[in-house]
mmCIF entry with sequence, helices, sheets and N, C-alpha, C, O atoms, coordinates in Angstrom:
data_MODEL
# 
_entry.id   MODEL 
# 
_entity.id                         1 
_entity.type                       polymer 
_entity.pdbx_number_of_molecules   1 
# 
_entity_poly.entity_id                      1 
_entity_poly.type                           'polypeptide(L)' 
_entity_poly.nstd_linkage                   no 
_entity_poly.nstd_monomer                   no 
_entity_poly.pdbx_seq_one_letter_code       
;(UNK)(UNK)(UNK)(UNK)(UNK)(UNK)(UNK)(UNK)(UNK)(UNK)(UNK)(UNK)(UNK)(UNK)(UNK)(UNK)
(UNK)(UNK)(UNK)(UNK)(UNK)(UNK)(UNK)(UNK)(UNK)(UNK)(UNK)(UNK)(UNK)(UNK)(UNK)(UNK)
(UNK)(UNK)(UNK)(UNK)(UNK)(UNK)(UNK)
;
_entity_poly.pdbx_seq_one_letter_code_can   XXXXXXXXXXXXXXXXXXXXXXXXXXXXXXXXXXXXXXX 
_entity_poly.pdbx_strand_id                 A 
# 
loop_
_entity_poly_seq.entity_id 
_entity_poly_seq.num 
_entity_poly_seq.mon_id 
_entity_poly_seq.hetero 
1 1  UNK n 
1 2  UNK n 
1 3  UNK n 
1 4  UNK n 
1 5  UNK n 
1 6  UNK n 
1 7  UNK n 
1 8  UNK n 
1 9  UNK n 
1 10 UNK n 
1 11 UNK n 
1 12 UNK n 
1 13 UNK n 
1 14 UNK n 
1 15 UNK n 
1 16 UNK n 
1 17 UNK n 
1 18 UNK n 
1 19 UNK n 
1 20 UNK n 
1 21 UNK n 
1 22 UNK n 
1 23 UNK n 
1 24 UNK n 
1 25 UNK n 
1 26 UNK n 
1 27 UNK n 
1 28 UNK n 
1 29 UNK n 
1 30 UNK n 
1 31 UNK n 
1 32 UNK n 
1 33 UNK n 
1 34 UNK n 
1 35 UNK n 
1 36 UNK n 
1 37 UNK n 
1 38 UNK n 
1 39 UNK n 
# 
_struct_asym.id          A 
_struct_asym.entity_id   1 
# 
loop_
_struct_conf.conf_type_id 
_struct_conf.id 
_struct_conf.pdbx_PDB_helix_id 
_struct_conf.beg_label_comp_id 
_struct_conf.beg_label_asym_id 
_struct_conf.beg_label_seq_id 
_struct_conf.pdbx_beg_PDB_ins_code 
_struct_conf.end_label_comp_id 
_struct_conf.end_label_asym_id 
_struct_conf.end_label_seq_id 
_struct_conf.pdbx_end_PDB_ins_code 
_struct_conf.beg_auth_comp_id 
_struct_conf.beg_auth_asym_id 
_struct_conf.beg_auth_seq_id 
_struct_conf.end_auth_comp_id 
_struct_conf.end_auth_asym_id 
_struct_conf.end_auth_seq_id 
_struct_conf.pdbx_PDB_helix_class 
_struct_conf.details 
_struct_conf.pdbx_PDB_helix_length 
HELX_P HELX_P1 AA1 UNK A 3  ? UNK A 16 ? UNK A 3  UNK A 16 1 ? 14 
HELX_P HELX_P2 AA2 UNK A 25 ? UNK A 27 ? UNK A 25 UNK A 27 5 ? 3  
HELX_P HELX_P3 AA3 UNK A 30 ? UNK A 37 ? UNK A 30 UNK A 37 1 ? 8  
# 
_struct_conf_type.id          HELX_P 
_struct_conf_type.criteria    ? 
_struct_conf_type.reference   ? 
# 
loop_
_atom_site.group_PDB 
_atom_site.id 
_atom_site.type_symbol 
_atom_site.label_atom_id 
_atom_site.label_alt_id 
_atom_site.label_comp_id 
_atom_site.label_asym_id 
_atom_site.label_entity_id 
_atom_site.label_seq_id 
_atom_site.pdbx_PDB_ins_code 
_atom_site.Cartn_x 
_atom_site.Cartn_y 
_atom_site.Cartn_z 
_atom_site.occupancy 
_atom_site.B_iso_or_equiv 
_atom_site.pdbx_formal_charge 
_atom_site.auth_seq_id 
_atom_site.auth_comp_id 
_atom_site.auth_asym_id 
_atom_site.auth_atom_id 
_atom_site.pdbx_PDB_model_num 
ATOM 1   N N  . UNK A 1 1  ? 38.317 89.734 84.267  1.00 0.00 ? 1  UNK A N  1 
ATOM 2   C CA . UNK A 1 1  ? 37.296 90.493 84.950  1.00 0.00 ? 1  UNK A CA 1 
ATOM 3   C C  . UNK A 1 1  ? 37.959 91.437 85.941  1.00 0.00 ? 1  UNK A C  1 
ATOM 4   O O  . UNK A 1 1  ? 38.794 90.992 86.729  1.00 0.00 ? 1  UNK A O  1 
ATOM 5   N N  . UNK A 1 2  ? 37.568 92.917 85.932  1.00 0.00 ? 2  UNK A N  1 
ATOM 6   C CA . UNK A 1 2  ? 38.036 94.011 86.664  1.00 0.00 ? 2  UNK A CA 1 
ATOM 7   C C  . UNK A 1 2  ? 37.422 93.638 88.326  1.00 0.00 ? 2  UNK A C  1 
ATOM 8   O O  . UNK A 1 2  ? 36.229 93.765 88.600  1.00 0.00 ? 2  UNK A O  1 
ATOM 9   N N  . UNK A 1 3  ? 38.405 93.194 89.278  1.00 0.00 ? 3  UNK A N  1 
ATOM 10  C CA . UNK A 1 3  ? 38.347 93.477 90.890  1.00 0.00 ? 3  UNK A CA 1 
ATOM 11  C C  . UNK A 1 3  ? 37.107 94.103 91.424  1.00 0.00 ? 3  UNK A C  1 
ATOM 12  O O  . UNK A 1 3  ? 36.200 93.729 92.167  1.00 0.00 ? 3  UNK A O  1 
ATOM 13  N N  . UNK A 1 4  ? 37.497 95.560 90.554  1.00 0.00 ? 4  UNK A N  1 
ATOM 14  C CA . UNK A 1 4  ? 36.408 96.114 91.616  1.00 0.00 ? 4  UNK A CA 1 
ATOM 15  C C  . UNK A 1 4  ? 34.454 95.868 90.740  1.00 0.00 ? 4  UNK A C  1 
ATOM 16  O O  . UNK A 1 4  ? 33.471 96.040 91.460  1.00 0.00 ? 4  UNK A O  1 
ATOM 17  N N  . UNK A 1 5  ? 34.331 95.593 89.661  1.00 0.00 ? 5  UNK A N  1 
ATOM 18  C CA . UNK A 1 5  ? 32.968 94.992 89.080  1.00 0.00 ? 5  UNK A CA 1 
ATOM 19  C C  . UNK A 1 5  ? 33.119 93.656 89.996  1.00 0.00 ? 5  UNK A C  1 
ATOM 20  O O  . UNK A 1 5  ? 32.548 93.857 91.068  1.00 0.00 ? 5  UNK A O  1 
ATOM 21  N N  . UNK A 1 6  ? 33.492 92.821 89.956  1.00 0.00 ? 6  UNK A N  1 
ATOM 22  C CA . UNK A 1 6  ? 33.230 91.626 90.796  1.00 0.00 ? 6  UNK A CA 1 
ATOM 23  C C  . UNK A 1 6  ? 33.070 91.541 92.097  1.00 0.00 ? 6  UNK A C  1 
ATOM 24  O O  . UNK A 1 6  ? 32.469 90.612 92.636  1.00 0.00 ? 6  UNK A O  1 
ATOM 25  N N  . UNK A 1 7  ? 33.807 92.889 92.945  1.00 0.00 ? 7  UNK A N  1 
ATOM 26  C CA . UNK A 1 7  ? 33.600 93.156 94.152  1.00 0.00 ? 7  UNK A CA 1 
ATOM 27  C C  . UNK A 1 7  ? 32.165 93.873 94.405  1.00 0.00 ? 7  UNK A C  1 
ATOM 28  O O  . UNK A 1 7  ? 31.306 93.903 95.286  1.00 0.00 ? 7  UNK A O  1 
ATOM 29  N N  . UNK A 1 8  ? 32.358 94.320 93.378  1.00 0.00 ? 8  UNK A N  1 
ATOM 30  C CA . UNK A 1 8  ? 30.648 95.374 93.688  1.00 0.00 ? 8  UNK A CA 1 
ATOM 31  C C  . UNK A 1 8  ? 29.500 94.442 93.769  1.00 0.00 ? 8  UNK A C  1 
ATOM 32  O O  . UNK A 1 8  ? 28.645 94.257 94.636  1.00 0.00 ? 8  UNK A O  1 
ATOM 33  N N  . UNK A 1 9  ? 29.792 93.764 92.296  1.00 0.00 ? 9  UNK A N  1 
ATOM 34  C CA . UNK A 1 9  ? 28.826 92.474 91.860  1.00 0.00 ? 9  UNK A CA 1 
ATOM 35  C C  . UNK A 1 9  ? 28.588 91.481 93.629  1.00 0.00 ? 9  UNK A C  1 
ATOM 36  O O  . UNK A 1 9  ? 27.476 91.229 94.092  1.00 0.00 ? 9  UNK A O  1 
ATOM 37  N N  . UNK A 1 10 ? 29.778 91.131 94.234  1.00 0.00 ? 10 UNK A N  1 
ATOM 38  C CA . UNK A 1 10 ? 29.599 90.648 95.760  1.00 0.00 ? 10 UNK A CA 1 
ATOM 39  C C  . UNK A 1 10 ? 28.770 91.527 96.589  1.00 0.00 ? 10 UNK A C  1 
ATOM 40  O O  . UNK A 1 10 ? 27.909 91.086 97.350  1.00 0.00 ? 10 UNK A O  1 
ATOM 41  N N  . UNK A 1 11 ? 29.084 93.019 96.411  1.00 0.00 ? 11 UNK A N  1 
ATOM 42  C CA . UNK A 1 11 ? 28.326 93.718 97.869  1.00 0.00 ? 11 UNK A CA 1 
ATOM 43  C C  . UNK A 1 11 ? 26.838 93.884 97.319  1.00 0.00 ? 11 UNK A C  1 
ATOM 44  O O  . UNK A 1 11 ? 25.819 94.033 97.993  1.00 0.00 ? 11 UNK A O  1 
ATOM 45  N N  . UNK A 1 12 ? 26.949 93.826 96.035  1.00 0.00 ? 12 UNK A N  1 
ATOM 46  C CA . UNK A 1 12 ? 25.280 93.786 95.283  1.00 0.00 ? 12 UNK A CA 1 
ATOM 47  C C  . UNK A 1 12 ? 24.245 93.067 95.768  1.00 0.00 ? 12 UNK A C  1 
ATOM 48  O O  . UNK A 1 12 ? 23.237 93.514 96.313  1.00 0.00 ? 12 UNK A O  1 
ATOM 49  N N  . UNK A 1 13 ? 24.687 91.276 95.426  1.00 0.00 ? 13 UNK A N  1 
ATOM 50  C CA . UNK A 1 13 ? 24.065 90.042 96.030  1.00 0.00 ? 13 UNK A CA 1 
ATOM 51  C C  . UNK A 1 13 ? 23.910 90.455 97.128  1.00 0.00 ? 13 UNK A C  1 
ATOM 52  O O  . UNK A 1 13 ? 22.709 90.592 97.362  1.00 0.00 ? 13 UNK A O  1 
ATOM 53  N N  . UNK A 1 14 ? 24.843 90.863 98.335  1.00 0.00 ? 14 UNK A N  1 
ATOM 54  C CA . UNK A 1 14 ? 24.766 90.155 99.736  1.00 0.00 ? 14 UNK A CA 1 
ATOM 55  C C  . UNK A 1 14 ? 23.828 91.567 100.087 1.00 0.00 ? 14 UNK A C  1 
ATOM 56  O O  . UNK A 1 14 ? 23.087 91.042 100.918 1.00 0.00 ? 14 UNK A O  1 
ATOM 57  N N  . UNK A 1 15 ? 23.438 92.759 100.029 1.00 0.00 ? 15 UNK A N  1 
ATOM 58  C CA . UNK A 1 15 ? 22.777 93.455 100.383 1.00 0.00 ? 15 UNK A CA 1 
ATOM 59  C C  . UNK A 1 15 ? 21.403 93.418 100.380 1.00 0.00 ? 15 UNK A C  1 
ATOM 60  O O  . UNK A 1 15 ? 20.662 93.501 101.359 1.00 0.00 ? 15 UNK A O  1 
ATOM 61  N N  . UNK A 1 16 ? 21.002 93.243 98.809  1.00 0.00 ? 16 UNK A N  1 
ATOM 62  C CA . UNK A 1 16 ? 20.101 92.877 98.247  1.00 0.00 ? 16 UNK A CA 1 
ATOM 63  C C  . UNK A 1 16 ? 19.481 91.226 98.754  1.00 0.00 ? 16 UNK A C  1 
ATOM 64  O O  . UNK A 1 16 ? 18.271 91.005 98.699  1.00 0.00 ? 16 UNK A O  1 
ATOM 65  N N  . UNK A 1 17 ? 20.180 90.463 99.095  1.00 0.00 ? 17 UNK A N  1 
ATOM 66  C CA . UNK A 1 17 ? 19.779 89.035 99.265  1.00 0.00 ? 17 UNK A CA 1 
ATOM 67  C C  . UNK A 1 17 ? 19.588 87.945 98.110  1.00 0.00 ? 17 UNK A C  1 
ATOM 68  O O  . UNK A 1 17 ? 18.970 86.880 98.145  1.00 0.00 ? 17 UNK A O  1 
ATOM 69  N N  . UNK A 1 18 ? 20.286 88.522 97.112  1.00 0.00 ? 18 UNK A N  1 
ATOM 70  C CA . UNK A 1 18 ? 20.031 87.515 95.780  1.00 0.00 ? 18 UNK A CA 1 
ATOM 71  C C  . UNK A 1 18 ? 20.862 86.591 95.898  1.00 0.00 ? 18 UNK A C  1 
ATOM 72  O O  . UNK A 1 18 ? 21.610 86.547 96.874  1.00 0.00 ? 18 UNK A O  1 
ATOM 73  N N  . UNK A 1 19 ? 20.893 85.523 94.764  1.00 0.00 ? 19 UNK A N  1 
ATOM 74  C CA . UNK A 1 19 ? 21.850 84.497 94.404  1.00 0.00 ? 19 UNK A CA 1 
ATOM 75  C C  . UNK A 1 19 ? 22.343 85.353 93.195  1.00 0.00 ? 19 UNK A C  1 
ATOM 76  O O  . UNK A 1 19 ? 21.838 86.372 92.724  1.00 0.00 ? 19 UNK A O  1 
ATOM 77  N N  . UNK A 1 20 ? 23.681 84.541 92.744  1.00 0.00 ? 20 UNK A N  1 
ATOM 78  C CA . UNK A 1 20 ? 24.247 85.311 91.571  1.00 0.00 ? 20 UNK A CA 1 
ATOM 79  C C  . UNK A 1 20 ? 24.035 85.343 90.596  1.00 0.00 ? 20 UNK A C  1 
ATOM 80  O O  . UNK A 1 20 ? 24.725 86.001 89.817  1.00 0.00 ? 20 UNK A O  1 
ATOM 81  N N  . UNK A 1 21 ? 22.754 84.488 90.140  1.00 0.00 ? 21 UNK A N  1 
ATOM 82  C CA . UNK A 1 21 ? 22.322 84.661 88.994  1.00 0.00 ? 21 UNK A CA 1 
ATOM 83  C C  . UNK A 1 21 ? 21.046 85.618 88.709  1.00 0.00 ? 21 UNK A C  1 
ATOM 84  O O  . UNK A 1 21 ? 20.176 85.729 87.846  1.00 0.00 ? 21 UNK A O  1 
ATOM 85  N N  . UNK A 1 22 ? 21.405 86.212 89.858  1.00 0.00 ? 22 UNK A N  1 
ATOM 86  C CA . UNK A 1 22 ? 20.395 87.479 89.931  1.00 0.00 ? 22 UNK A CA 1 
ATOM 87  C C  . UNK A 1 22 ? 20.887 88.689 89.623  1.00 0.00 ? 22 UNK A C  1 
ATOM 88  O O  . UNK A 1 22 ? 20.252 89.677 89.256  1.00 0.00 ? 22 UNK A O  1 
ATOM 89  N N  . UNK A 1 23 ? 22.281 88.551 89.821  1.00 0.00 ? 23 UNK A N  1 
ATOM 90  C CA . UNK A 1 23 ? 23.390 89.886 90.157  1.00 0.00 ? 23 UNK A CA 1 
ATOM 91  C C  . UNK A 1 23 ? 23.202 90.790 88.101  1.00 0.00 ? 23 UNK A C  1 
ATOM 92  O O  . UNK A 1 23 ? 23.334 90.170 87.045  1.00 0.00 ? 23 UNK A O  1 
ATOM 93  N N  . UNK A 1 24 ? 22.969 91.893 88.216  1.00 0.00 ? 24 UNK A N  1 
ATOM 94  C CA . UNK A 1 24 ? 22.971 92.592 86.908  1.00 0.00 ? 24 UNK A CA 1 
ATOM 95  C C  . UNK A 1 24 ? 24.298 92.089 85.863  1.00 0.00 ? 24 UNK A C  1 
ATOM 96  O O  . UNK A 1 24 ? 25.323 91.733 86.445  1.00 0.00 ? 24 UNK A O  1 
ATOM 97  N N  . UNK A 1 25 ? 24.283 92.054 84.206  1.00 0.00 ? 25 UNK A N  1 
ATOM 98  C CA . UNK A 1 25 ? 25.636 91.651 83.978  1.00 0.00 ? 25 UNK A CA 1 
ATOM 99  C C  . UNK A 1 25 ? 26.523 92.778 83.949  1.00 0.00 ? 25 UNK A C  1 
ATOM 100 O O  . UNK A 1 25 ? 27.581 92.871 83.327  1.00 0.00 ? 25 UNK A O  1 
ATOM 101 N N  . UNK A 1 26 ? 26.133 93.376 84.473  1.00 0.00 ? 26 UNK A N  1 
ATOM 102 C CA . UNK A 1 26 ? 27.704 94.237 84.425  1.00 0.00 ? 26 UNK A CA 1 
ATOM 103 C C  . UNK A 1 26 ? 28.349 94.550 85.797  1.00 0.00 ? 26 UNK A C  1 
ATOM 104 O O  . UNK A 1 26 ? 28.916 95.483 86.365  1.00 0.00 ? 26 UNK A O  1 
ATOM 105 N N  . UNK A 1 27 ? 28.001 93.406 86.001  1.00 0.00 ? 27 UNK A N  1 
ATOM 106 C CA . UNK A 1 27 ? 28.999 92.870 87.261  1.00 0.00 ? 27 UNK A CA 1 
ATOM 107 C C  . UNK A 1 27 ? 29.772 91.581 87.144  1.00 0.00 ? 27 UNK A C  1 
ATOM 108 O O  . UNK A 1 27 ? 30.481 90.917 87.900  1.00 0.00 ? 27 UNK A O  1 
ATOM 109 N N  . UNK A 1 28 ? 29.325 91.484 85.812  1.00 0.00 ? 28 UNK A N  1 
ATOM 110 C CA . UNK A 1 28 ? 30.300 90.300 85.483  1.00 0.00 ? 28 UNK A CA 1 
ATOM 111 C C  . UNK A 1 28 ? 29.550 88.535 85.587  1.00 0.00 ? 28 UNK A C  1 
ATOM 112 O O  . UNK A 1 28 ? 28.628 88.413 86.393  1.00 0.00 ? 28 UNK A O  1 
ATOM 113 N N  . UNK A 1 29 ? 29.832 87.705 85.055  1.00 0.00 ? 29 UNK A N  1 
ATOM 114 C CA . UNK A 1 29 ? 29.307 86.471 85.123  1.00 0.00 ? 29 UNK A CA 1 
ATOM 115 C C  . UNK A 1 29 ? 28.957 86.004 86.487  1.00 0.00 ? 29 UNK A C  1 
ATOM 116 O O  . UNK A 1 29 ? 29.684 86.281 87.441  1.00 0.00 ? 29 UNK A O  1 
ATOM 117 N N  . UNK A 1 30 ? 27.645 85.162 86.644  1.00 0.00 ? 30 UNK A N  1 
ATOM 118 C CA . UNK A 1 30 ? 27.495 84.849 87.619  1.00 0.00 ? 30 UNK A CA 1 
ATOM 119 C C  . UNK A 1 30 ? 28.407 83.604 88.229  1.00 0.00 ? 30 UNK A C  1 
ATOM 120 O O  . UNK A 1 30 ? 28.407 83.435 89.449  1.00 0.00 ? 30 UNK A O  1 
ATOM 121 N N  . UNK A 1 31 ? 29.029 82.909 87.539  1.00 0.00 ? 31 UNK A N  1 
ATOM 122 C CA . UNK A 1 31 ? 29.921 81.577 88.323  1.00 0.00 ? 31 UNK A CA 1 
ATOM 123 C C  . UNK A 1 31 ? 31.404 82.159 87.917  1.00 0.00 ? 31 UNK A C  1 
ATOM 124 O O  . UNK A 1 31 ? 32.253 81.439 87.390  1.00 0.00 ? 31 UNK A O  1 
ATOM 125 N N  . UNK A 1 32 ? 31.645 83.730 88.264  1.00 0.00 ? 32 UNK A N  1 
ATOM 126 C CA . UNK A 1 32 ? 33.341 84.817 88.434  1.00 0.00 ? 32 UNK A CA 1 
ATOM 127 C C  . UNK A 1 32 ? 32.351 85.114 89.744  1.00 0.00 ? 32 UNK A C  1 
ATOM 128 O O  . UNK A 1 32 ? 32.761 84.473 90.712  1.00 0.00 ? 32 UNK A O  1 
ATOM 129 N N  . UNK A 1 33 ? 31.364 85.771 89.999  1.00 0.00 ? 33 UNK A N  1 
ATOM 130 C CA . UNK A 1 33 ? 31.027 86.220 91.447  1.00 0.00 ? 33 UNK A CA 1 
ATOM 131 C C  . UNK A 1 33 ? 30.666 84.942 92.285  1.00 0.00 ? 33 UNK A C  1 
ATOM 132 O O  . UNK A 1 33 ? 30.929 85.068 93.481  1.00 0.00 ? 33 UNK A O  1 
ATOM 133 N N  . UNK A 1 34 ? 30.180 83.871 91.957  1.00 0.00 ? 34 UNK A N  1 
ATOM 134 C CA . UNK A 1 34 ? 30.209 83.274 92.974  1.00 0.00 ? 34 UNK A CA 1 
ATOM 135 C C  . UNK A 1 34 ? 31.357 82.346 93.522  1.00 0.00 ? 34 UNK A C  1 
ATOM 136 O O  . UNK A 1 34 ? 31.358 81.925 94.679  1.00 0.00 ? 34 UNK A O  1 
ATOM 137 N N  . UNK A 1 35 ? 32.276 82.078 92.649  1.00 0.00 ? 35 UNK A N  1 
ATOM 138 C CA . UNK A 1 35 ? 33.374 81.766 92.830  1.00 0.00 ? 35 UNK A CA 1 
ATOM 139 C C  . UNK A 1 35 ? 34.383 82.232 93.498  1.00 0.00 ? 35 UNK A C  1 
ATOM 140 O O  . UNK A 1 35 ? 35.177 81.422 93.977  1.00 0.00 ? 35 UNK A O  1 
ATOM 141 N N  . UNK A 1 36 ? 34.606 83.802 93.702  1.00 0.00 ? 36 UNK A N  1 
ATOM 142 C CA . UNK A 1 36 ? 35.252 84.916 93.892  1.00 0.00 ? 36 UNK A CA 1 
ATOM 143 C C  . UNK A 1 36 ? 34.514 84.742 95.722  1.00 0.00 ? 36 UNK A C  1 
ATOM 144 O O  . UNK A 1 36 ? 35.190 84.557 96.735  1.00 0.00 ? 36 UNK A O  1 
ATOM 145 N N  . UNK A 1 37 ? 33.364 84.843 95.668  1.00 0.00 ? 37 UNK A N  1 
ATOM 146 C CA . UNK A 1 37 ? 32.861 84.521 96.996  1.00 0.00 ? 37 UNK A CA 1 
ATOM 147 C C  . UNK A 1 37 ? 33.192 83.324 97.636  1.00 0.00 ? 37 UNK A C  1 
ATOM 148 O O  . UNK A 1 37 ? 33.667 83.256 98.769  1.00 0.00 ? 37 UNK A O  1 
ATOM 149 N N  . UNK A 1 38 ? 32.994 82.582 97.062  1.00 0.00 ? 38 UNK A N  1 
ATOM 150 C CA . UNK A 1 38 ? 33.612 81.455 98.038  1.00 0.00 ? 38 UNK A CA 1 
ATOM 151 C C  . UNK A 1 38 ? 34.902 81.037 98.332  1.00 0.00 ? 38 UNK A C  1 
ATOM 152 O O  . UNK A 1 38 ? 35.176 80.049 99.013  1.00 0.00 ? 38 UNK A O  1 
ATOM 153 N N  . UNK A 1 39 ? 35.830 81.930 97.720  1.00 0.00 ? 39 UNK A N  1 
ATOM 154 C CA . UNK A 1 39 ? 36.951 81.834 98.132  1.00 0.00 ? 39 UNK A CA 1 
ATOM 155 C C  . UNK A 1 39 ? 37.397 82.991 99.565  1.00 0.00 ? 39 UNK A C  1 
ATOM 156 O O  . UNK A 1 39 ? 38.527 82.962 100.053 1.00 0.00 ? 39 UNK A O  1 
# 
């Protein structure tokens, strides 16, 4: 998974207020963004 889709996919959720299984897929799987976040 490309950095910056998974990074976007992060500023997506947290703006918006979703969980990641909300996040569009072309930001990539939701348990690569939420994982990626909690690290």
């Amino acid at each position: 998974m490309d950095d910056r889709q998974v990074l976007s996919g992060i500023i997506f959720v947290n703006r918006d207020g979703l969980c990641q299984r909300n996040a569009p897929k072309d930001h990539g799987p939701y348990k690569t963004l939420y994982n990626r976040w909690t690290r």
